[in-house]
C-alpha positions as CSV (number, residue, x, y, z in Angstrom):
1,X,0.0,0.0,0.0
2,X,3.0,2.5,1.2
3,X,4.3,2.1,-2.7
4,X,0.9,3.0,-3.9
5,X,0.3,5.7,-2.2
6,X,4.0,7.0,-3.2
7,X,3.2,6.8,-7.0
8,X,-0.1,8.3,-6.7
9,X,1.2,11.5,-4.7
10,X,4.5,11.2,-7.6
11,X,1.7,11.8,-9.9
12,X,0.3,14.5,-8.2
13,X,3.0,15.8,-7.6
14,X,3.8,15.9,-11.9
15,X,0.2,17.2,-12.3
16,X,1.0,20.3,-10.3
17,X,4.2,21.1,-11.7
18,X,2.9,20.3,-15.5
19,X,-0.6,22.9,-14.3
20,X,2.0,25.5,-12.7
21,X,4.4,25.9,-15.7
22,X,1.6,25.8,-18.5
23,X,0.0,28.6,-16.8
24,X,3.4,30.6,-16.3
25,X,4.7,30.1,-19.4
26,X,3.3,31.2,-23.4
27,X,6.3,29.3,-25.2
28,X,7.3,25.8,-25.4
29,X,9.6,23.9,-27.0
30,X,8.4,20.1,-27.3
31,X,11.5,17.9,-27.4
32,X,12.6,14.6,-28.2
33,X,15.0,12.5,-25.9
34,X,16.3,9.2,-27.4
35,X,19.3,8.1,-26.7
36,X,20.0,10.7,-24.1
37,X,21.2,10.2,-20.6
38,X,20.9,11.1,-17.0
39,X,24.1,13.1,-17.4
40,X,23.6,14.9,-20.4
41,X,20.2,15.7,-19.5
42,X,21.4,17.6,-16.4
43,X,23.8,19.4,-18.3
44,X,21.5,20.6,-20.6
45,X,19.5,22.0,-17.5
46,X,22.6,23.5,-16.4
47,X,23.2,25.3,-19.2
48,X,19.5,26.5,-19.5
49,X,19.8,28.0,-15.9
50,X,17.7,31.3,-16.3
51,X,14.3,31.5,-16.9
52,X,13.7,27.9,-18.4
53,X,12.5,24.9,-17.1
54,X,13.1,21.5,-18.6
55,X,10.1,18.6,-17.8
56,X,10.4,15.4,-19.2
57,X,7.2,13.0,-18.5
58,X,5.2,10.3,-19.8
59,X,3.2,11.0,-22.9
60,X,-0.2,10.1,-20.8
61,X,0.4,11.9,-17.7
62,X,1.2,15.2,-19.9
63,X,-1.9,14.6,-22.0
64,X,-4.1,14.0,-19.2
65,X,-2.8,17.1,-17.0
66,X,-3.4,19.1,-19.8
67,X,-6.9,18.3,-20.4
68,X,-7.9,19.0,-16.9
69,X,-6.6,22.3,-17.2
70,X,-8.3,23.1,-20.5
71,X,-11.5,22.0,-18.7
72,X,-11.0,24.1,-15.6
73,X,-9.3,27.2,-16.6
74,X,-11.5,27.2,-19.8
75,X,-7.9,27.7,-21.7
76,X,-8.3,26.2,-25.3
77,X,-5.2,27.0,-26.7
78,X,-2.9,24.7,-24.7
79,X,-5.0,21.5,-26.0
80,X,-2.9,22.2,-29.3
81,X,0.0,20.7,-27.4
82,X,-1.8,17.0,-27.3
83,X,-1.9,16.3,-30.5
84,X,2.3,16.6,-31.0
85,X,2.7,13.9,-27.1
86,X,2.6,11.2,-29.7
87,X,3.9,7.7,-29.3
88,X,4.0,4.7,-32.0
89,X,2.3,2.0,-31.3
90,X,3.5,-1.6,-32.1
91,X,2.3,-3.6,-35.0
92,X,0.5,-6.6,-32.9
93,X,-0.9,-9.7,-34.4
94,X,-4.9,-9.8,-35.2
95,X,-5.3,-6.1,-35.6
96,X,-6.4,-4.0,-38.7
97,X,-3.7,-1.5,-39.9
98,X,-4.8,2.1,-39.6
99,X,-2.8,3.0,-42.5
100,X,-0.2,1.9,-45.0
101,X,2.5,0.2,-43.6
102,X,6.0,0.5,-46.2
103,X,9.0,-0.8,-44.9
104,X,11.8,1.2,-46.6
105,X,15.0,0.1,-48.4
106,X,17.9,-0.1,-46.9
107,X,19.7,-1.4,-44.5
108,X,17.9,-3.7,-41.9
109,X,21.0,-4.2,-39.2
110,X,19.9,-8.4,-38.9
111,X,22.5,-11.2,-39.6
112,X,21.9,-13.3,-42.4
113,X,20.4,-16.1,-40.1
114,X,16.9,-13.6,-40.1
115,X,16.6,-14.1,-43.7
116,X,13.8,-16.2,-43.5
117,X,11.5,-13.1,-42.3
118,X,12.1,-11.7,-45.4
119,X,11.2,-14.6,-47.5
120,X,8.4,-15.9,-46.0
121,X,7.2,-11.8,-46.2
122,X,8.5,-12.3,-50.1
123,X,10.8,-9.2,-49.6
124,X,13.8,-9.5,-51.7
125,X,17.1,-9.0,-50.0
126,X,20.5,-9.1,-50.7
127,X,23.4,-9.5,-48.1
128,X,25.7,-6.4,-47.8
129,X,28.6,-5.9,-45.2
130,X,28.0,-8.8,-43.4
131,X,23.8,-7.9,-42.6
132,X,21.0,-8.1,-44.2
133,X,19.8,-5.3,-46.8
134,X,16.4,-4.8,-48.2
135,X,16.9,-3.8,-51.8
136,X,13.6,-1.9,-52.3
137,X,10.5,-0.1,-50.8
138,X,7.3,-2.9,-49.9
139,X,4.0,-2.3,-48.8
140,X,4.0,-4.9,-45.9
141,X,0.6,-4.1,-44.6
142,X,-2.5,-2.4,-46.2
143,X,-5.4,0.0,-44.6
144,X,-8.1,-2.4,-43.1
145,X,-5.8,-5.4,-43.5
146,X,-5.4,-7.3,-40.3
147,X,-1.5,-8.1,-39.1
148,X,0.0,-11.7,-39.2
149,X,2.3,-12.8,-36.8
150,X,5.1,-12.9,-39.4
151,X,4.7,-8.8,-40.1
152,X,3.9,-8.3,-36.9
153,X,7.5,-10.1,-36.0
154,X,9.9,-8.4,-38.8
155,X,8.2,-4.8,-37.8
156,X,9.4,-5.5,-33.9
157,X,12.8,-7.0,-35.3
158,X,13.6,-3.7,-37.4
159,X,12.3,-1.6,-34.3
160,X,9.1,-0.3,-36.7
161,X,6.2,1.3,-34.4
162,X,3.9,2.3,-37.5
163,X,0.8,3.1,-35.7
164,X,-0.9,5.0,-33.5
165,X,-4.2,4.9,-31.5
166,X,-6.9,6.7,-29.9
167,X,-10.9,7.2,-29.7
168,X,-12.1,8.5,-33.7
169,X,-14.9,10.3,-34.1
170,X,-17.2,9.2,-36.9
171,X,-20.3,11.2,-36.7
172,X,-21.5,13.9,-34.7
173,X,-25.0,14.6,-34.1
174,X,-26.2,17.8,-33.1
175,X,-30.0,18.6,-32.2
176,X,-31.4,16.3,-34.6
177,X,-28.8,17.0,-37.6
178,X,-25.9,14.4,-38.6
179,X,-22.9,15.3,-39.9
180,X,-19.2,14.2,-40.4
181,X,-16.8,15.3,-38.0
182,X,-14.5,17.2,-40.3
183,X,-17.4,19.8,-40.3
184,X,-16.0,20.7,-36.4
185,X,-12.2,21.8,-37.5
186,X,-13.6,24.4,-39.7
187,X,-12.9,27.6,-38.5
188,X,-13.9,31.4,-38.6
189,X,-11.7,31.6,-41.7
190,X,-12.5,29.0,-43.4
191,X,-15.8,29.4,-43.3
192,X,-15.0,33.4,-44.5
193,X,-13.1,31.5,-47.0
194,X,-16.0,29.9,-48.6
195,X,-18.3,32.7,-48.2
196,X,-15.3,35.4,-49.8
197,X,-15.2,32.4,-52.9
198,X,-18.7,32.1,-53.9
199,X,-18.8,35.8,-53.4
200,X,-16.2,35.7,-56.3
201,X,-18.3,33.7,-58.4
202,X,-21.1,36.1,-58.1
203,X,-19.1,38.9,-59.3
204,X,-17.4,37.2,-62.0
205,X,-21.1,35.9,-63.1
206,X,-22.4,39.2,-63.3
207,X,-19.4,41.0,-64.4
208,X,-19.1,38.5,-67.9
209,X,-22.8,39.0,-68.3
210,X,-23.4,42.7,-67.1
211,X,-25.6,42.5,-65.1
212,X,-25.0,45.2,-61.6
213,X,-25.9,43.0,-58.4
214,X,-24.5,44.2,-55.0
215,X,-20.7,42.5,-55.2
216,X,-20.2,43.2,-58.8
217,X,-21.3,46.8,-58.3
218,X,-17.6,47.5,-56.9
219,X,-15.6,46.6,-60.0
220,X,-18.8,48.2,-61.8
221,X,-18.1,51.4,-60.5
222,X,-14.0,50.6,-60.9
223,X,-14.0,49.9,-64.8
224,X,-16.4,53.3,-65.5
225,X,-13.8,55.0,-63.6
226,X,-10.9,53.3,-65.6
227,X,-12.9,54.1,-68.9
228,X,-13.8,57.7,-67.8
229,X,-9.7,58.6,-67.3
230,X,-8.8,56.4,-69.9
231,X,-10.7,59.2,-72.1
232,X,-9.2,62.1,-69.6
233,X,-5.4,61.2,-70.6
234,X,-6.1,61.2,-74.3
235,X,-8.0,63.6,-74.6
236,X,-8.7,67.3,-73.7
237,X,-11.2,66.4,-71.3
238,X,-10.7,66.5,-67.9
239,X,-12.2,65.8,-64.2
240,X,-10.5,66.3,-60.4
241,X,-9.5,62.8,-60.1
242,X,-8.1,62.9,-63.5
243,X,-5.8,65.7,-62.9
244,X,-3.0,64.1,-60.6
245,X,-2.8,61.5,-62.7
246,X,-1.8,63.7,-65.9
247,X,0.2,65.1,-63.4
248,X,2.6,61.9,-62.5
249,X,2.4,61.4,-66.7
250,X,3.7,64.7,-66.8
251,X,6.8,63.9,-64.5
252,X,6.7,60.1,-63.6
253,X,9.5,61.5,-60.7
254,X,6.6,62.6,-58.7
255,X,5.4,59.2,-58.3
256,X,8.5,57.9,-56.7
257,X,8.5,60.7,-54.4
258,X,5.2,60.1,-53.2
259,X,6.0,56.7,-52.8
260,X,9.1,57.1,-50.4
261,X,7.5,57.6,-47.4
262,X,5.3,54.5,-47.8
263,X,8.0,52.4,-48.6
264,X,10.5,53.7,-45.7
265,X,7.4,53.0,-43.3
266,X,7.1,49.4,-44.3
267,X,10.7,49.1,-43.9
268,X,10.8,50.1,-40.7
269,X,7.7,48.1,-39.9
270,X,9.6,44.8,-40.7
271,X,12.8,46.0,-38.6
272,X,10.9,46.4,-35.7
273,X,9.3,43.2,-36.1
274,X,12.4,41.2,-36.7
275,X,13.8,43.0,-33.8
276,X,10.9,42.1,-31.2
277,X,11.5,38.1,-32.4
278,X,15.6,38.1,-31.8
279,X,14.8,40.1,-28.0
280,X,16.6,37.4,-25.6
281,X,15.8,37.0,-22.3
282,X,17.9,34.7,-19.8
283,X,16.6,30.7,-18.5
284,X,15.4,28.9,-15.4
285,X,15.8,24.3,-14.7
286,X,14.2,22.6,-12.6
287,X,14.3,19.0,-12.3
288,X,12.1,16.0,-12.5
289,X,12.3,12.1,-11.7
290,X,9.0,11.0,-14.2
291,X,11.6,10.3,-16.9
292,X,10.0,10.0,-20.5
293,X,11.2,10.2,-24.3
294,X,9.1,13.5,-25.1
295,X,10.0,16.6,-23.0
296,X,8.8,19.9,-22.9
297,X,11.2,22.9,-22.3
298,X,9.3,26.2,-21.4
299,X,10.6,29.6,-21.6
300,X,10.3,33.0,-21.6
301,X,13.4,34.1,-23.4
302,X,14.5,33.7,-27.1
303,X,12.9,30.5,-28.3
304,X,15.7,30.5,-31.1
305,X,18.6,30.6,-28.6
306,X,17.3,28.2,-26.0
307,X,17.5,25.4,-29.3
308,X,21.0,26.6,-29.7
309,X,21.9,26.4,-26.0
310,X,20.3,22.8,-25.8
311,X,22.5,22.1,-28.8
312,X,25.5,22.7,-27.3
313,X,25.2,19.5,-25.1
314,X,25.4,16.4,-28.1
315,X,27.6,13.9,-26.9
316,X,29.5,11.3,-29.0
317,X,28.5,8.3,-29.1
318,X,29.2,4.9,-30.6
319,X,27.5,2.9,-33.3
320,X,25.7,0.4,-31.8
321,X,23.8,-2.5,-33.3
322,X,20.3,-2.5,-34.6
323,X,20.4,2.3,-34.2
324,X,19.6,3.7,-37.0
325,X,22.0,5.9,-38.2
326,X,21.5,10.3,-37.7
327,X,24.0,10.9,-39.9
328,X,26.4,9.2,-42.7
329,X,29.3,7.4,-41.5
330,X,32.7,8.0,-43.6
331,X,35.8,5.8,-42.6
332,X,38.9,8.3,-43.5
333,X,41.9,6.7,-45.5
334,X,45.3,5.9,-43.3
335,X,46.9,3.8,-40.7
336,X,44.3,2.0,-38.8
337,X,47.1,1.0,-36.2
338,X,45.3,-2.6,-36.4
339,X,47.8,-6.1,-37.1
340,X,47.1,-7.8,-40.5
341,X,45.2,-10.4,-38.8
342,X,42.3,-8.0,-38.2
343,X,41.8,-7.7,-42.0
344,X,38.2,-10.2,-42.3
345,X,36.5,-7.3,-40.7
346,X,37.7,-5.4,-43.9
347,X,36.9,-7.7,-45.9
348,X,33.6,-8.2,-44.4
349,X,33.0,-5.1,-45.4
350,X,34.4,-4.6,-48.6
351,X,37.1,-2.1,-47.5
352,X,40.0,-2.0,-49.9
353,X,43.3,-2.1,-47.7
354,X,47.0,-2.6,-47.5
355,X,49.7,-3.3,-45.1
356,X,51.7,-0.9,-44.5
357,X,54.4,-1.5,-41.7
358,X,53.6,-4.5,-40.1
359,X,49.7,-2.7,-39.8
360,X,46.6,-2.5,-42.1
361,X,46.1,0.7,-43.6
362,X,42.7,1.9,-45.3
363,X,43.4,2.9,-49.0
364,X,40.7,5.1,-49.7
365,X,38.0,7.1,-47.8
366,X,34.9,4.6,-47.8
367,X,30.8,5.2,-46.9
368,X,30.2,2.7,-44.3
369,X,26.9,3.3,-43.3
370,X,24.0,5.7,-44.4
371,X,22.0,7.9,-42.9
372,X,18.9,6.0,-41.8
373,X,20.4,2.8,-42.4
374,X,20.5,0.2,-39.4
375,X,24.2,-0.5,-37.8
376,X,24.9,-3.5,-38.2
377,X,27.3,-5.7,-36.2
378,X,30.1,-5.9,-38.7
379,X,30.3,-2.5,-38.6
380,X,29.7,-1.5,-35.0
381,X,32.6,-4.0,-34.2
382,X,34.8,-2.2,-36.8
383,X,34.3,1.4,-35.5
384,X,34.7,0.2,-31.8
385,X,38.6,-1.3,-33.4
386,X,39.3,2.4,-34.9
387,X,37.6,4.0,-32.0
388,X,35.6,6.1,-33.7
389,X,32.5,7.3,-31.8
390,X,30.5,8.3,-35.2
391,X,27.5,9.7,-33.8
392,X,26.1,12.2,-31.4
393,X,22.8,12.5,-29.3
394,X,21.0,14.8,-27.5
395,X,17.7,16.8,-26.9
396,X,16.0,17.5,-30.2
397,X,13.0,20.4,-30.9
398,X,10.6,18.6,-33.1
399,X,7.5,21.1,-32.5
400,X,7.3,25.0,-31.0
401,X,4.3,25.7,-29.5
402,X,3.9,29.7,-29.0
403,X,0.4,31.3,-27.6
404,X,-1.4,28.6,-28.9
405,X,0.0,28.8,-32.2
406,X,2.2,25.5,-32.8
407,X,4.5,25.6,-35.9
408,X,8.0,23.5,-36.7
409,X,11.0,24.4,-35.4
410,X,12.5,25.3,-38.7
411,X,10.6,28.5,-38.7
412,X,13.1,30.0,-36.1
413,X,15.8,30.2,-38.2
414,X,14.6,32.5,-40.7
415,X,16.0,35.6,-40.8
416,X,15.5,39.3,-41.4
417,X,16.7,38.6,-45.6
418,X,14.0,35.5,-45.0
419,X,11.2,37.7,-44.3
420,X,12.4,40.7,-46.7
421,X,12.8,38.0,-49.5
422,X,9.0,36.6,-48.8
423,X,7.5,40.0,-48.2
424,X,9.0,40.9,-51.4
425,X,7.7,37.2,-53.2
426,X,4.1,38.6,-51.9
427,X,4.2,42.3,-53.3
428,X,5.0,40.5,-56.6
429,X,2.1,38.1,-56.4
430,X,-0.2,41.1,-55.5
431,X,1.4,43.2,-58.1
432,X,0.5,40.1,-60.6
433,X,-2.9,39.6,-59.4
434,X,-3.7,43.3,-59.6
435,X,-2.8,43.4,-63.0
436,X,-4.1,40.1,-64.6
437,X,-7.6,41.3,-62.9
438,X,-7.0,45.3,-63.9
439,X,-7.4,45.6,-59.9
440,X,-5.6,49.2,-58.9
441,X,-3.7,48.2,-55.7
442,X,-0.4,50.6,-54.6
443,X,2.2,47.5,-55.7
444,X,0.5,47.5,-59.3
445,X,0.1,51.5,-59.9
446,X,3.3,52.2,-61.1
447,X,2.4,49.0,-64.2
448,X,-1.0,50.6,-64.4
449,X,0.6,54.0,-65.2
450,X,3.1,52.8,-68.0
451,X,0.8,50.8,-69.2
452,X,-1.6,53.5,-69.8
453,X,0.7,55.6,-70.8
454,X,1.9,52.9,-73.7
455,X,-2.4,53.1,-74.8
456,X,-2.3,56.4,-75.2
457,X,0.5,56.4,-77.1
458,X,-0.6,54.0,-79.6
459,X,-3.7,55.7,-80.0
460,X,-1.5,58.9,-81.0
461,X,0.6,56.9,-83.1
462,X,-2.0,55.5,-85.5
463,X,-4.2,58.8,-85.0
464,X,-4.0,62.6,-85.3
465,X,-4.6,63.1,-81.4
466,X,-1.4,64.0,-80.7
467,X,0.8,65.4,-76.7
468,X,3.8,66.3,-76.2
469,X,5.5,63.2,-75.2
470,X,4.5,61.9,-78.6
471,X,5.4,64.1,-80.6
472,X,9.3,62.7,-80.6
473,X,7.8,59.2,-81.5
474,X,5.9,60.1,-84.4
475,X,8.7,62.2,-85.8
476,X,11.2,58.9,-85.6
477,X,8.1,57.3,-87.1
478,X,8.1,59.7,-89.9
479,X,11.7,59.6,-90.7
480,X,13.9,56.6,-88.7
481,X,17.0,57.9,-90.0
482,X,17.0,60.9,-87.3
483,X,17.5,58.0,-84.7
484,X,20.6,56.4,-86.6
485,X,21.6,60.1,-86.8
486,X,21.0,60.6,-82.9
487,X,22.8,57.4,-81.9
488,X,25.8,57.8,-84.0
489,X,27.7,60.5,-81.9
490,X,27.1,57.3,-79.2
491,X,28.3,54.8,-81.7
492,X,31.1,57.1,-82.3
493,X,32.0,57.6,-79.2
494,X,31.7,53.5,-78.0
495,X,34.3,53.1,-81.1
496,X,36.8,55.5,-80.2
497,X,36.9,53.9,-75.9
498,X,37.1,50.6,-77.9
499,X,40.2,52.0,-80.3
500,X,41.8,53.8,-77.1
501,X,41.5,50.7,-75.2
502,X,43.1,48.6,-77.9
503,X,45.9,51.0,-78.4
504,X,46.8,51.1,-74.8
505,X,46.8,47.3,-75.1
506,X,49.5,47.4,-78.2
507,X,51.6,49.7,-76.3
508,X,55.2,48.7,-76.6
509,X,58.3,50.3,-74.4
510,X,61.7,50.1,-76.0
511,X,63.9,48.2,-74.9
512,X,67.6,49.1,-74.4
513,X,69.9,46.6,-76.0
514,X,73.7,46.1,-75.7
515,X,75.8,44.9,-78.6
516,X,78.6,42.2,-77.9
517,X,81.3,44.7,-78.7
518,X,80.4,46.9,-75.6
519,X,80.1,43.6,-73.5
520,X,83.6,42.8,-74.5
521,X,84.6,46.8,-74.1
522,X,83.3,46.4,-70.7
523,X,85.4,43.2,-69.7
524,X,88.5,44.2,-70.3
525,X,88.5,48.3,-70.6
């Protein structure tokens, strides 16, 4: 009973720790913990000494505590956490597959004594380095196929978890209506989404067919206008909007300068936001005993630095059979300080060597595992010989979790170019859009002007309406020759830089030469 009692007041305990933190803190970082240690753990919460706190837990506990608070504080953002506390489950004999299970190429880290998983499972094979490699991608298991003990065996063998569980909702019934559950994860937006779309088809509709209803009346009103200046600029005629924009064809300089002050205040705009994201503050640990393999790091400081301060603590480790390798694996070329009769491991292995000195010596530099490929024993025994510790484990971000909003954690390395370089990417789409739909927006104006300003000229060309910016075109029009005769003092000038540049090139200094006689002079004078 005394244990009991001890694991329920642990778990109390967890629960009020887990409550105390979500409630003090707005960012998380949800972390992964394979392969790490008691050690390196502590380190990490060394290092994060501040105003951060490191929890690790079980994947139940945390999803459980977190409900409870949702239900009593009313707080609806935190369940967005749940969903990323996820743990495969086993593949077990007698139940239907949720989904496809594909069991990837590569290699499996088994000795050639398992091959008869693989045949049975008609999985071709081929033996490479001493293990067992599967040669190419097979759909083991279908959706709503049950498992057979012999999948159900090679998934456990190569350490495959490929499902997960949980209650599904199938139908929802609400006051005498039925309808799939999908219809609860639309949103607000999504729902303005569909309503903004068949608003479009509206207008389209009654723009194509002219015919004024209340959303088409907009663009309406919009092309009238368009038509109404288009006259304006070619013409005599005039009206008060019209005026500035004869003005800016007049001097197109105007419209830059008007535009300065706009532009400078996005500018600043996306300084001062990328300056509020890289504001650091410092960190706080605090320990735990409920050890799991998911942790949760909350903080109130830079999310970006915490990831790099958690980074700092990887520690080498060796390559042990049957884990899957994080990274490729590249034996150098040299002295492996091994005797010759350590050479079947090369050979094992295909590894072209020599001896060299009374020692074996690798030839050239040789890929000895791949990244996501099993270790095998052959080459875990190998890299233990040359001591080489090949890999390197710690506490990994897989999710960010920020006021409710949860996101990757590859967003926090984008930088102030990153969001320049997109904000630009959208003011080209919008400029596009604007365009292709003859939509006047600020990004598109400066288009819309030229091309106006190209109409009007076209209409001047092939007319007798004539302004003073046209009246150069129609002259070259009249007579191209002028325009040889205004680009040949250019020409001219482009030939004689090419000439001076060429002679400068063929410049030859003299050189000062002494005859044999005044050698001889010189000797003996």
């Amino acid at each position: 009973m005394a244990v009991k009692r001890s694991r329920a007041e642990k778990k109390i305990s967890y629960d009020k720790k887990l409550c105390a933190l979500l409630s003090d803190y707005s960012q998380i970082l949800v972390v992964n913990s394979d392969n790490v240690g008691s050690n390196q753990l502590q380190n990490i919460r060394q290092g994060l000494r501040g105003d951060s706190v490191v929890l690790m837990g079980k994947n139940t506990m945390m999803k459980r505590s977190i409900r409870v608070l949702s239900q009593t504080t009313g707080n609806e953002a935190i369940n967005n956490l749940i969903p990323l506390l996820v743990v495969g489950a086993p593949a077990r004999v007698g139940l239907v597959a949720p989904v496809d299970v594909v069991v990837p190429p590569g290699n499996t880290g088994l000795d050639p004594s398992q091959t008869s998983f693989f045949q049975v499972l008609n999985i071709p094979t081929k033996i490479n380095k001493g293990t067992v490699e599967i040669i190419t991608p097979v759909e083991l298991i279908k959706k709503g196929d049950k498992v057979g003990s012999s999948e159900a065996a090679l998934l456990a063998k190569l350490g495959i978890r490929p499902f997960s569980y949980g209650l599904v909702a199938v139908s929802v019934y609400d006051n005498g209506s039925v309808f799939r559950p999908e219809v609860l994860d639309l949103t607000e937006d999504d729902l303005l989404g569909k309503f903004a779309a068949g608003v479009s088809m509206v207008t389209s509709m009654s723009l194509a067919v002219s015919y004024p209803t209340l959303a088409a009346a907009p663009h309406m009103f919009v092309n009238a206008y368009k038509n109404a200046l288009s006259i304006a600029v070619v013409t005599e005629y005039s009206f008060p909007h019209a005026e500035q924009v004869k003005e800016f064809l007049k001097d197109p300089s105007k419209f830059a300068v008007a535009l300065a002050p706009v532009a400078a205040a996005e500018s600043a705009a996306v300084a001062d936001d990328a300056a509020k994201v890289e504001e650091k503050e410092e960190v706080e640990e605090e320990s735990d005993d409920d050890m799991g393999n998911v942790g949760l790091i909350f903080t109130k400081g830079d999310l970006k630095e915490v990831r790099e301060e958690v980074a700092k603590y990887k520690v080498g480790a060796p390559a042990r059979v049957g884990l899957v390798a994080p990274v490729d694996v590249v034996v150098p070329p040299g002295n492996t300080g091994l005797d010759p009769s350590q050479t079947s491991f090369f050979q094992v292995l295909n590894i072209p060597t020599k001896i060299n000195k009374g020692t074996v010596e690798i030839i050239t530099p040789v890929e000895l595992i791949k990244k996501g490929d099993k270790v095998g024993s052959s080459e875990a025994a190998l890299l233990a010989k040359l001591g080489i510790r090949p890999f390197s484990y710690g506490l990994v971000a897989v999710s960010v979790y920020d006021n409710g909003s949860v996101f990757r954690p590859e967003v926090l390395d984008l930088t102030e170019d990153d969001l320049l370089g997109k904000f630009a990417a959208g003011v080209s789409m919008v400029t596009s859009m604007s365009l292709a739909v003859s939509y006047p927006t600020l990004a598109a104006a400066p288009h819309m002007f030229v091309n106006a300003y190209k109409n009007a000229l076209s209409i001047a060309v092939v007319t007798e309406y004539s302004f003073p910016h046209a009246e150069q075109v129609k002259e070259f029009l009249k007579d191209p020759s002028k325009f040889a005769v205004a680009l040949a003092p250019v020409a001219a000038a482009e030939s004689a830089a090419v000439a001076n540049d060429a002679a400068k090139v063929e410049e030859k200094e003299e050189v000062e030469e002494e005859s044999d006689d005044d050698m001889v002079l010189n000797l003996f004078d």
